[in-house]
TIKETOR-440715 format. One record per residue: x, y, z of N, C-alpha, C in turn. Coordinates in steps of 0.001 Angstrom, whole numbers, padded with zeros to 6 digits, always signed. Example, Ala and Ser with C-alpha at 12.3 -4.5 7.8 and 13.67 -1.06 7.14 Angstrom:
# residues 2
+013190-005690+007800+012300-004500+007800+013200-003300+007800+012850-002250+007080+013670-001060+007140+012900+000030+007870
END
This chain:
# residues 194
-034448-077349+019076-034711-075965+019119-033513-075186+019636-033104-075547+020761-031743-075364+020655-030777-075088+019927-030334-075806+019295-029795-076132+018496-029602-074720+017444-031036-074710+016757-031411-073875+015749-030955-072634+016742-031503-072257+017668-031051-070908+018275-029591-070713+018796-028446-071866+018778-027359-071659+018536-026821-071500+017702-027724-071833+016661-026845-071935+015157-027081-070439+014652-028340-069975+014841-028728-068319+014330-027822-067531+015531-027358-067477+016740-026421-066682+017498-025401-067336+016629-024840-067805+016473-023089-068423+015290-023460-067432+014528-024170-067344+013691-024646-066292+012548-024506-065267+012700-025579-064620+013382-025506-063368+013799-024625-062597+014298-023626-063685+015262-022846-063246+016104-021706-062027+015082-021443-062521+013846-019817-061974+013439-020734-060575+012529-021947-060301+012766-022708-059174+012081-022571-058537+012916-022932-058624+013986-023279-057800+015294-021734-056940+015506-020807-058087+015408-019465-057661+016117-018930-056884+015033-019143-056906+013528-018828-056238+012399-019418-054578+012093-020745-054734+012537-021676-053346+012565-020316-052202+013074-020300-052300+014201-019452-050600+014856-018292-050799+014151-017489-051776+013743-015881-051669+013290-016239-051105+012025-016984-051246+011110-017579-050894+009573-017816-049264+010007-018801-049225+011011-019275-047292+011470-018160-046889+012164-017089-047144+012693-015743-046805+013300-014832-046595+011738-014691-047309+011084-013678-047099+009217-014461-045888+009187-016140-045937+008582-016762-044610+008264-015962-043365+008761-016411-043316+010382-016207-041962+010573-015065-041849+010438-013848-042374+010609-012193-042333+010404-011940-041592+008888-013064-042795+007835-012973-041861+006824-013534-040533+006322-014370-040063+007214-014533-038586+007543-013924-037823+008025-013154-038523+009338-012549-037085+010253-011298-037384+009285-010600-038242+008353-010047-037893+007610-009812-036892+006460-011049-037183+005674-011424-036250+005259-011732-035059+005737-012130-034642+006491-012139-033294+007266-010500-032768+007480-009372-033553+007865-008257-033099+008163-007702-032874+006821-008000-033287+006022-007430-033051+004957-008147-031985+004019-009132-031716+004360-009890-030689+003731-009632-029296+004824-009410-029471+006256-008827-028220+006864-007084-027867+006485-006460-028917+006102-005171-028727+005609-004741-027686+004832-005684-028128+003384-005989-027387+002379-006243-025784+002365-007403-025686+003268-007982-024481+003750-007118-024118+004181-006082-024414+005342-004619-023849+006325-003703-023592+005075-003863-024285+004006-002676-023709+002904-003153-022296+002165-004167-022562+001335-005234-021421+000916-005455-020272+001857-005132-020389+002564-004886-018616+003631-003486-018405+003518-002664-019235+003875-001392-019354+003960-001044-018440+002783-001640-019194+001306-001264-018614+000041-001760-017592+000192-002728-016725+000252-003679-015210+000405-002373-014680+000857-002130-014889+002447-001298-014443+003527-000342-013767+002458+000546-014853+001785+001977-014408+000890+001799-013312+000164+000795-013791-000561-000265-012994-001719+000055-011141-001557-000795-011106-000329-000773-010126+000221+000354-009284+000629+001446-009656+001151+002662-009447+001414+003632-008689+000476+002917-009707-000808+003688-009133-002125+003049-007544-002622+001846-007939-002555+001451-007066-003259+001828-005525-002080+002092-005903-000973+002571-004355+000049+003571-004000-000133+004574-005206-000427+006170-005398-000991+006118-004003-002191+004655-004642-003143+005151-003690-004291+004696-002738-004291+003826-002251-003141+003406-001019-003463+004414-000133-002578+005201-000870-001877+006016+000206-001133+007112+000382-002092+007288-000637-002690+008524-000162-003712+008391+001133-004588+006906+000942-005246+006418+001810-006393+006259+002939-005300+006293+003575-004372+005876+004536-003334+007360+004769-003246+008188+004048-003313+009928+004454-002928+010278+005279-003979+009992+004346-005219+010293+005078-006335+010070+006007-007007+008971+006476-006379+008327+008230-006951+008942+008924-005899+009624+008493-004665+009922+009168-003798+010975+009649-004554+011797+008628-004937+013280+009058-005557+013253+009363-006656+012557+009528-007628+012247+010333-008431+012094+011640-008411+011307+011767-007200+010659+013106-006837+012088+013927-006472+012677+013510-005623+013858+013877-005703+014829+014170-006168+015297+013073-007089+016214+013335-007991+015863+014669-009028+014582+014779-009159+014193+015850-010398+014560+017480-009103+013753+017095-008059+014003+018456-007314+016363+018631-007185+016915+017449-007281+018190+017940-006980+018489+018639-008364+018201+017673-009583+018806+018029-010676+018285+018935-010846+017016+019845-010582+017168+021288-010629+018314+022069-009821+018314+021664-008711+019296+022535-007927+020347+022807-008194+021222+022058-008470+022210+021495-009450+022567+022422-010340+021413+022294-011293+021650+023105-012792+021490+024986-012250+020658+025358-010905+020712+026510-010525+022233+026806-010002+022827+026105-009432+024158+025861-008835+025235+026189-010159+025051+025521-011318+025857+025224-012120+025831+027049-012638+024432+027055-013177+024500+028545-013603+025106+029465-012455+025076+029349-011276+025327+030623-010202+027339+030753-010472+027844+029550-010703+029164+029460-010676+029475+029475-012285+028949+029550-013147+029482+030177-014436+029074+031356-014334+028383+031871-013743+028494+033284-013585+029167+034318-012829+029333+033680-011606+030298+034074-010675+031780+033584-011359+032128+033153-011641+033267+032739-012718+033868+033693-013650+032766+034098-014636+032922+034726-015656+033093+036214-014977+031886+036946-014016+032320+037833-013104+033521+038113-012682+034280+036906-012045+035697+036853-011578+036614+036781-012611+036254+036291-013817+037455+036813-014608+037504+037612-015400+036726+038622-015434+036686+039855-016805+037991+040337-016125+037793+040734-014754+039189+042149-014237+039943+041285-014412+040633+039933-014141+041451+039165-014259+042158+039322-015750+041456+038754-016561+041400+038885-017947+042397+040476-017961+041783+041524-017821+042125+042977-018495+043472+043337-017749+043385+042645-016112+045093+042727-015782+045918+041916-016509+045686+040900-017051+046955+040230-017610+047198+040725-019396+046761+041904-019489+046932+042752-020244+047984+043960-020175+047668+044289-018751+048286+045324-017933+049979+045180-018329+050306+046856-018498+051764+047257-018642+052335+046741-017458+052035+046781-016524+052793+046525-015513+052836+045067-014851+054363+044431-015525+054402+042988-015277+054300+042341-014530+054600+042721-013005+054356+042437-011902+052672+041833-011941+052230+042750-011874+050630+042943-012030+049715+042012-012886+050648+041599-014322+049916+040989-014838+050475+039136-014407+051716+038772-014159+052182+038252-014063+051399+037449-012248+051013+038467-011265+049815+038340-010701+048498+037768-011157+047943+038445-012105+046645+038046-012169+046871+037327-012941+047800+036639-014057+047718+035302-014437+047737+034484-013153+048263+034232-012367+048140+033319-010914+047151+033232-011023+046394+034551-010528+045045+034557-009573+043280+033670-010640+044384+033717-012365+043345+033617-013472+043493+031681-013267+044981+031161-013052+045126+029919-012989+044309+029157-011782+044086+029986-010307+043698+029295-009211+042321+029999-009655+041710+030708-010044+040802+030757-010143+040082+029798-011251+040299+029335-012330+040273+028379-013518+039864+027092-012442+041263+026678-011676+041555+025459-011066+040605+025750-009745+039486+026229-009474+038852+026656-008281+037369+025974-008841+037400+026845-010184+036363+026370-011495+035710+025164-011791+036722+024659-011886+037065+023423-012542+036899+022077-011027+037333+022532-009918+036968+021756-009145+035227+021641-008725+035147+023137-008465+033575+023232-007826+032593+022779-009091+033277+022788-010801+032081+022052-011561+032317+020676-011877+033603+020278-011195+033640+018500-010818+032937+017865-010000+032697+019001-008718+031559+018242-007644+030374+018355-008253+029787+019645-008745+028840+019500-009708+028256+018337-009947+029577+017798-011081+029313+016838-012106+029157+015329-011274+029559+015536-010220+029416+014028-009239+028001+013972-008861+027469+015620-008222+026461+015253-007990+025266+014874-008840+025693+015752-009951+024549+015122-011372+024586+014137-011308+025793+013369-011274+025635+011823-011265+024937+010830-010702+024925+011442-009178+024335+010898-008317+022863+010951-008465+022565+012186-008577+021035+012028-008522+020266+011681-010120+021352+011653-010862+020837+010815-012316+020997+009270-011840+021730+008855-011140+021554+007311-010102+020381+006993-009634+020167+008072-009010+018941+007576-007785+017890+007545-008991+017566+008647-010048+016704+008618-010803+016442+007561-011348+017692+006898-011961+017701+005687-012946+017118+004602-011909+017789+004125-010456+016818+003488-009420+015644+003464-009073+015217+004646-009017+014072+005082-008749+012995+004652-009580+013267+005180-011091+012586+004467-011921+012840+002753-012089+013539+002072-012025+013982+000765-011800+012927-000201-010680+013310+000759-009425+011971+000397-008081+010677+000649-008815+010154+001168-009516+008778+001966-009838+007963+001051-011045+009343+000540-012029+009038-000817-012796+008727-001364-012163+009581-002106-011171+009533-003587-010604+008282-003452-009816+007830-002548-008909+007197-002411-007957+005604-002734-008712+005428-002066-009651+004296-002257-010882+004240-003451-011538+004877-004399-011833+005389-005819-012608+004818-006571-011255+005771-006421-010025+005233-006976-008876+003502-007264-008285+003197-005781-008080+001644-005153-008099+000675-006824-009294+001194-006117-010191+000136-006635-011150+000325-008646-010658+001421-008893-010941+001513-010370-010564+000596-010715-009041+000850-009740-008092+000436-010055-006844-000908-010011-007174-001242-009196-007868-003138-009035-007929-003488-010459-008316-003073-010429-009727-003399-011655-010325-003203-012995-009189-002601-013022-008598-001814-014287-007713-002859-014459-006700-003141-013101-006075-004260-012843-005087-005470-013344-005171-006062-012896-006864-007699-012694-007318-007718-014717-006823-006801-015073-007444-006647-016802-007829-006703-017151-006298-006009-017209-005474-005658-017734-004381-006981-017711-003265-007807-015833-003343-008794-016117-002645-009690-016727-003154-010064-017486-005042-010958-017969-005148-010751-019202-004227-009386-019964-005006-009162-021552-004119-009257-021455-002710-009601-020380-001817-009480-020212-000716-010912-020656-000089-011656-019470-001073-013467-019489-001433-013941-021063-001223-012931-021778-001952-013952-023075-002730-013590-024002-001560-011355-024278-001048-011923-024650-000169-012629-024963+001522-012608-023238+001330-014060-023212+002513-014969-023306+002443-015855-023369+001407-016784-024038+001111-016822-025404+000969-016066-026282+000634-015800-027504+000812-015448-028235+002125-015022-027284+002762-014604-027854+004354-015725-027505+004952-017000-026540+004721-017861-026050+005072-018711-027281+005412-018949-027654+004035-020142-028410+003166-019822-030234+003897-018312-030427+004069-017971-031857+004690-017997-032138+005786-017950-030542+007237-018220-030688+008244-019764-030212+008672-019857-029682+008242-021926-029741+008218-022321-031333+007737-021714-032062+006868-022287-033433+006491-022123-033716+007816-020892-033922+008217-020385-034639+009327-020782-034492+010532-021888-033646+011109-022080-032904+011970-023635-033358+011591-024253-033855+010759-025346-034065+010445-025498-035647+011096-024642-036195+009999-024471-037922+010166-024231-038462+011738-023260-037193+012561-023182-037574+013474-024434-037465+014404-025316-036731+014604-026541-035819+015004-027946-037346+014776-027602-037806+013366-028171-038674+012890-028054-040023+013121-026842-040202+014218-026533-041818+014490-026802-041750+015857-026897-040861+016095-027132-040266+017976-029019-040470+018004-029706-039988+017624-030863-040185+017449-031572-041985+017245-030544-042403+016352-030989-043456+015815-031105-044815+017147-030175-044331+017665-029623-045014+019207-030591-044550+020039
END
């Protein structure tokens, strides 16, 4: 009798000692799974996070670019009021100019040719700055609109990038949800069983 009840402890013995190392792998392969399913989730915000970034990226751009737009249209009016004030003041300044270098008296005309040359060359400078500044604010315009593309191209990608990112975000928190509620069950459930 003996015997027999040493031989069933031999037996039993490498079950007994096997049980917790088998439920020790288990949960390892849970809280594994759990770390790797919070990983995921830590990336999936991460991605939103970027997501988001972009899409502020582009709306400040597209917000820059109506700025400078807005602008450029208010200079290039100014500009063209500017341009008219000095062809007129111009033309003003040279009618008498003009009718002295007509004048009998050579001195006189020989004068207001000068005064017709520095005045020309006075002309000619103040509608060179003019012409720089047209330039400039036909620059900013051409930028402006440039920022206002990109900023819109940007926008739309970020949406799209976004809509996607919070679904995978959705699913896996719901999945990390759904594996630590298991896990939180099973554990709840081996505690009892004891």
């Amino acid at each position: 009798m003996s015997t027999l009840k040493n031989f069933r402890i031999i037996i039993m013995l490498p079950f007994l000692l096997l049980a917790p190392v088998l439920t020790k792998a288990q949960t390892d392969k849970k809280q594994a799974e759990l770390k790797r399913l919070e990983t995921s989730l830590t990336a999936a915000k991460a991605r939103v996070a970027l997501n988001e970034r972009q899409l502020a990226n582009s709306d400040s751009l597209i917000t820059l670019g109506n700025q400078m737009i807005t602008e450029s249209k208010s200079e290039t009016k100014a500009i063209e009021a500017d341009r008219k004030k000095l062809d007129k003041d111009n033309s003003t300044k040279q009618k008498p100019l003009i009718k002295l270098t007509t004048s009998k008296d050579k001195e006189e005309a020989t004068k207001a040719r000068a005064d017709l040359k520095a005045l020309d060359l006075q002309y000619r400078s103040d509608s060179k700055a003019l012409s720089t500044r047209l330039r400039d604010a036909t620059k900013k315009m051409s930028v402006g609109n440039a920022n206002l593309t990109k900023g819109k191209a940007g926008k739309k990608n970020a949406q799209d990038a976004l809509k996607i990112s919070r679904k995978t975000m959705d699913i896996a928190q719901e999945k990390y949800d759904n594996a630590s509620a298991s896990g939180d069950s099973n554990i709840s459930k081996g505690k009892k069983k004891k």
